[in-house]
C-alpha positions as CSV (number, residue, x, y, z in Angstrom):
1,X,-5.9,-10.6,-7.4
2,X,-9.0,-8.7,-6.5
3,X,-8.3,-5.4,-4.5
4,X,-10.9,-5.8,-1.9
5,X,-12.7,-7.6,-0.3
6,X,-16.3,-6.8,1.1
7,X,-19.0,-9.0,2.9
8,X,-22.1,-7.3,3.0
9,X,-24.5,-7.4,6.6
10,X,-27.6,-6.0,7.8
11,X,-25.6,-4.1,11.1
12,X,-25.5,-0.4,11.0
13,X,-21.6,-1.2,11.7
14,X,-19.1,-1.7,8.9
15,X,-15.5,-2.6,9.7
16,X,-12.6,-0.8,7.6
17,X,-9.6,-3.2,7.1
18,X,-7.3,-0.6,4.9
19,X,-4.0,-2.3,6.1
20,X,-4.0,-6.1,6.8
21,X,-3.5,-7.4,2.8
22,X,-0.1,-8.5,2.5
23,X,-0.4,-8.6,-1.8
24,X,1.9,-7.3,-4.1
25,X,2.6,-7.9,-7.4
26,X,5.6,-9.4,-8.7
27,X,6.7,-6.6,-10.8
28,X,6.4,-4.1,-7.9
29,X,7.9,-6.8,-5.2
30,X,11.0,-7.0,-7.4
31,X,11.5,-3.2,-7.0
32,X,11.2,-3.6,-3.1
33,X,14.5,-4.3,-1.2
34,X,15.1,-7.0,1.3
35,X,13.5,-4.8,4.0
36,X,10.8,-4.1,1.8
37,X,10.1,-7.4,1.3
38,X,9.4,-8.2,4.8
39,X,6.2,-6.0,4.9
40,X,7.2,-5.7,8.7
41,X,4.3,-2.9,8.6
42,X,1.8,-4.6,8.0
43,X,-1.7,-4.8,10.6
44,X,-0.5,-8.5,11.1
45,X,-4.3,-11.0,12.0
46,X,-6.5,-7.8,12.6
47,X,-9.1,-9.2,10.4
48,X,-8.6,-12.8,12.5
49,X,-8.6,-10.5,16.0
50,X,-12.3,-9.0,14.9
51,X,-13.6,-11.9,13.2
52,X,-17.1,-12.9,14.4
53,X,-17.5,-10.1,17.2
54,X,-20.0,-8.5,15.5
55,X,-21.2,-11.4,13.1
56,X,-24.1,-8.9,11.7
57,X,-21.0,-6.5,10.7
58,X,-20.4,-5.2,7.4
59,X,-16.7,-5.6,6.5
60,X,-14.3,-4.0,3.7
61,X,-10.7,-5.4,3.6
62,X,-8.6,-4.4,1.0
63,X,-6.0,-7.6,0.4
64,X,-3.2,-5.3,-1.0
65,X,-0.5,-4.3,1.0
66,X,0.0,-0.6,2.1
67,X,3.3,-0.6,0.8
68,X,1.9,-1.0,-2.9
69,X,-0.3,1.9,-1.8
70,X,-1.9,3.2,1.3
71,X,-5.4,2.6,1.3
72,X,-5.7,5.1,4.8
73,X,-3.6,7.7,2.8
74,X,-5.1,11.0,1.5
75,X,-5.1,10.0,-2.7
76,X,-3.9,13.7,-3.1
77,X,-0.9,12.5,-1.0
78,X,-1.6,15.4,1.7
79,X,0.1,14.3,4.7
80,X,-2.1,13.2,7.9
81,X,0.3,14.8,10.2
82,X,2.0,18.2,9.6
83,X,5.1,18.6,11.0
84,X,5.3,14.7,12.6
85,X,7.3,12.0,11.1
86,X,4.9,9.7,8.8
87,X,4.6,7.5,6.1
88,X,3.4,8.4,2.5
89,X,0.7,7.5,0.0
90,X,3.3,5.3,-1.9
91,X,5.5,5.2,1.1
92,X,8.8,5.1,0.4
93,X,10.1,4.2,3.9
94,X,8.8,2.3,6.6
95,X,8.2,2.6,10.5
96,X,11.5,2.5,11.1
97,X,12.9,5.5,8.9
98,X,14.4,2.7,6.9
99,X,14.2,2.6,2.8
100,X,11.8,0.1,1.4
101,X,12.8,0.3,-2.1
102,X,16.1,-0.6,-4.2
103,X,18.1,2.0,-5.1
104,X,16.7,3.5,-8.4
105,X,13.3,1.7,-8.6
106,X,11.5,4.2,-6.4
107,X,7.9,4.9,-7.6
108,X,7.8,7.7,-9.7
109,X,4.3,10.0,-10.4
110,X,3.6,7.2,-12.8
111,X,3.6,4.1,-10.6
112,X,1.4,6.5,-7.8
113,X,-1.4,7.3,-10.8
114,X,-1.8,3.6,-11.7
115,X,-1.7,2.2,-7.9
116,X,-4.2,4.8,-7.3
117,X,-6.6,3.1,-10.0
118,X,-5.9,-0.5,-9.8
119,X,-6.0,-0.7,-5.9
120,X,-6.7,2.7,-4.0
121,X,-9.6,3.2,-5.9
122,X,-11.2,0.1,-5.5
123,X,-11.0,-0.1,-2.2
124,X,-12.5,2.9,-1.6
125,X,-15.2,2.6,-4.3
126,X,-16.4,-0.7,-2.8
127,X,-16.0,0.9,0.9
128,X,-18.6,4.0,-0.6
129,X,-20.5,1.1,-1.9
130,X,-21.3,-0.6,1.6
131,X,-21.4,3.0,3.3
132,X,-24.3,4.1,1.1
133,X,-26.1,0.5,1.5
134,X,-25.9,0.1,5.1
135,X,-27.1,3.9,5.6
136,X,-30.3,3.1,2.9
137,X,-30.9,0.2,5.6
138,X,-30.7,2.1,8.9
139,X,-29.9,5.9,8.2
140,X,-27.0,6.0,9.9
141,X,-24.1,4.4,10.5
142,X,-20.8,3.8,12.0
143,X,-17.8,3.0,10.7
144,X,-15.1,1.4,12.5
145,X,-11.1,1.7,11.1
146,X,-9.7,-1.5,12.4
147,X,-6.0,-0.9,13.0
148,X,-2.6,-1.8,14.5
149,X,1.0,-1.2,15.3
150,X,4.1,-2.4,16.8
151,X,3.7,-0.4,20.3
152,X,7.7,1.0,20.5
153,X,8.3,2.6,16.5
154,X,10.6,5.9,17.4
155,X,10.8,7.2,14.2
156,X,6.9,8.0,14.7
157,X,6.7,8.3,18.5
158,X,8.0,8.5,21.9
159,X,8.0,5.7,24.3
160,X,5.6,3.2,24.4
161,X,2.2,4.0,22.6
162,X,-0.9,3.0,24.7
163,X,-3.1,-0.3,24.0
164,X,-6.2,1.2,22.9
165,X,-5.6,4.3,20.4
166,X,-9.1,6.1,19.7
167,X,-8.8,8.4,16.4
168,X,-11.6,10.8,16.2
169,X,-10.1,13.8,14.9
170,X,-10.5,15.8,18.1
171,X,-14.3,15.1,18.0
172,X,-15.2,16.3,14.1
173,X,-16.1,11.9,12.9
174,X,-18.9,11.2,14.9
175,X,-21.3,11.7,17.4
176,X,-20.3,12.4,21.0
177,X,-21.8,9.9,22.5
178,X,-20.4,7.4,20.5
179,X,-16.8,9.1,21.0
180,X,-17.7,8.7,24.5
181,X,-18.8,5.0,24.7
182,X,-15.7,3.9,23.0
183,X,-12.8,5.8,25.6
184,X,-15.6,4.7,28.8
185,X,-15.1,0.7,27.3
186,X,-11.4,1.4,26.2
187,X,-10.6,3.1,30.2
188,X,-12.8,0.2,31.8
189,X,-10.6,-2.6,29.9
190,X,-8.3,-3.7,33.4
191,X,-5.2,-4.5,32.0
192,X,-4.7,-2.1,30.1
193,X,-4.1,1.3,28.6
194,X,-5.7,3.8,26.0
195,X,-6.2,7.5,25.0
196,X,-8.5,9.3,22.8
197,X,-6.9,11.6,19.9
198,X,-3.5,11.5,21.1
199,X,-1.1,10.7,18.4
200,X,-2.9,8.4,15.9
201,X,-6.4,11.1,15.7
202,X,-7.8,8.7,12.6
203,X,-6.5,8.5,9.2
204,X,-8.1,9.7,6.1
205,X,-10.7,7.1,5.9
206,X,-12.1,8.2,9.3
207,X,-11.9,12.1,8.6
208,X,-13.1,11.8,5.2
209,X,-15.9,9.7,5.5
210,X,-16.7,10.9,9.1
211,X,-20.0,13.4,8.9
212,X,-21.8,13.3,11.6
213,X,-24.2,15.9,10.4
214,X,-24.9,13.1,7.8
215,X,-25.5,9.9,9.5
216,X,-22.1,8.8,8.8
217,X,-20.0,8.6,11.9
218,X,-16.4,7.1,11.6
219,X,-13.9,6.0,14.6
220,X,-10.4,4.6,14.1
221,X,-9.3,2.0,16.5
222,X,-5.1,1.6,16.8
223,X,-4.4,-1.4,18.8
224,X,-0.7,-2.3,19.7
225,X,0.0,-5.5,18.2
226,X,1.5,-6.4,21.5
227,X,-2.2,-6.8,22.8
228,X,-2.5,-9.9,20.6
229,X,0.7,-11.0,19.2
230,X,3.2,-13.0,20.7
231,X,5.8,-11.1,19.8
232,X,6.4,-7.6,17.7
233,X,8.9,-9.2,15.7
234,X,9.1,-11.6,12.6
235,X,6.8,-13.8,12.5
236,X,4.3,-12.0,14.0
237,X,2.5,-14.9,15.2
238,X,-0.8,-14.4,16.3
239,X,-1.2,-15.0,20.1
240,X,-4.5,-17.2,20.7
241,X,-4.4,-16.2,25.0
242,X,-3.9,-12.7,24.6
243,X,-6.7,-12.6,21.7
244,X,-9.0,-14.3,24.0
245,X,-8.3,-11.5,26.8
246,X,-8.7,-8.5,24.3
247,X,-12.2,-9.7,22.1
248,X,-14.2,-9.1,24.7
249,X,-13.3,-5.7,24.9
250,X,-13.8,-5.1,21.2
251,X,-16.8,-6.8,21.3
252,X,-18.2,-4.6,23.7
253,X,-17.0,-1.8,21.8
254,X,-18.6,-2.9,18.4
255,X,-22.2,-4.3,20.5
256,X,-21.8,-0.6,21.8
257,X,-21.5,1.1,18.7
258,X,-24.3,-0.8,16.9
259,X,-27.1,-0.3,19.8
260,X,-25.9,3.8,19.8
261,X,-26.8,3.7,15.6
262,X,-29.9,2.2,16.5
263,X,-30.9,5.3,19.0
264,X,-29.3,7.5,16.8
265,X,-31.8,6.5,13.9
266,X,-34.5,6.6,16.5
267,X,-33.8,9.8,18.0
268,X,-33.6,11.8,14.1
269,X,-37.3,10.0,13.7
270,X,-39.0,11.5,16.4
């Protein structure tokens, strides 16, 4: 199985897909236990919900699953969140607090060095790959972290999380106006609810590749997968009405995001 997947376009926007792959090998599937297997964390049809809003769109999808190793996880295994209830590079328990592995087949130091070459790695070669072609291109660009969650996980939050979950790391990723266009489209979607930098603030992809100062500008979107599933339970089936109702919104979002690299490029040329 090949780690990632990329399709290469000419739009100054690329599209991060750390977290829909649901791969994993047999030998490490046989160490998960029967929550494990469920991969209940999984960003469940994000790559169907953005497929073709931006047909220009550069895309990076790694097909692993994150509970192999977590392609949005610091490779250092740094946490993301100090002091808040998370999940690790090789995480060892899910959403719900709950132990993914059987009981003495827990990865060891080993198991994190070789997931970090044969998957982590790749992905994140391939995703430098694109970033450093699409920039030759244009001289800047954006790159949008294509999330999602289940929109009541306690362990991680209170309450209900909002619809629309803009990760920006308090401003440091990208431009401000491109901050800006996203939370204006996000607040204008009737219907529906969103914050900017509230408890999901962008994973390491965003913060790490996010310099502005650059030309590389990086946004995280977190949806709640109960914007486009029909349920948040197994089977997670993909929900073709409430899709239809939500694209619009991320199309605008991405349309938005391209034409903003565009005056970006043109405003460093004059």
């Amino acid at each position: 199985m090949i780690p990632v997947e990329a399709v290469q376009g000419t739009s100054p926007v690329i599209l991060g897909l750390p977290h829909t792959g649901t791969y994993v090998p047999e030998e490490i599937r046989a160490r998960l236990n029967a929550e494990g297997q469920k991969l209940r964390d999984t960003d469940w049809h994000v790559h169907d919900l953005y497929r073709d809003l931006l047909p220009q769109a550069t895309t990076v999808r790694a097909t692993f699953h994150r509970y192999v190793i977590d392609a949005n996880r610091d490779p250092s295994g740094q946490s993301l969140y100090p002091g808040q209830n998370t999940t690790g590079l090789v995480p060892l328990i899910d959403f719900d607090n709950q132990p993914l592995w059987r009981e003495g087949e827990e990865p060891d130091e080993a198991d994190i060095q070789a997931r970090l070459a044969a998957f982590h790695r790749p992905y994140h070669t391939a995703l430098e790959a694109e970033i450093a072609r699409v920039k030759a291109l244009h001289g800047v660009i954006v790159l949008y972290d294509c999330h999602s969650i289940r929109s009541h996980c306690p362990f991680l939050f209170d309450g209900t999380l909002p619809d629309f979950n803009i990760g920006t790391d308090n401003g440091a990723t990208c431009a401000e106006e491109i901050e800006a266009a996203v939370a204006e489209i996000c607040i204008g979607a009737q219907g529906y609810t969103s914050v900017l930098n509230g408890r999901f603030r962008g994973g390491w992809t965003t913060r790490h590749y996010g310099q502005p100062h650059e030309g590389v500008h990086a946004i995280q979107m977190e949806l709640t997968q109960s914007t486009y599933l029909a349920r948040e339970i197994e089977p997670f089936a993909y929900d073709e009405t409430k899709a239809r109702r939500l694209r619009p919104h991320l199309r605008a979002i991405l349309e938005r995001l391209e034409a903003i690299a565009h005056s970006l490029k043109a405003n460093s040329e004059r």
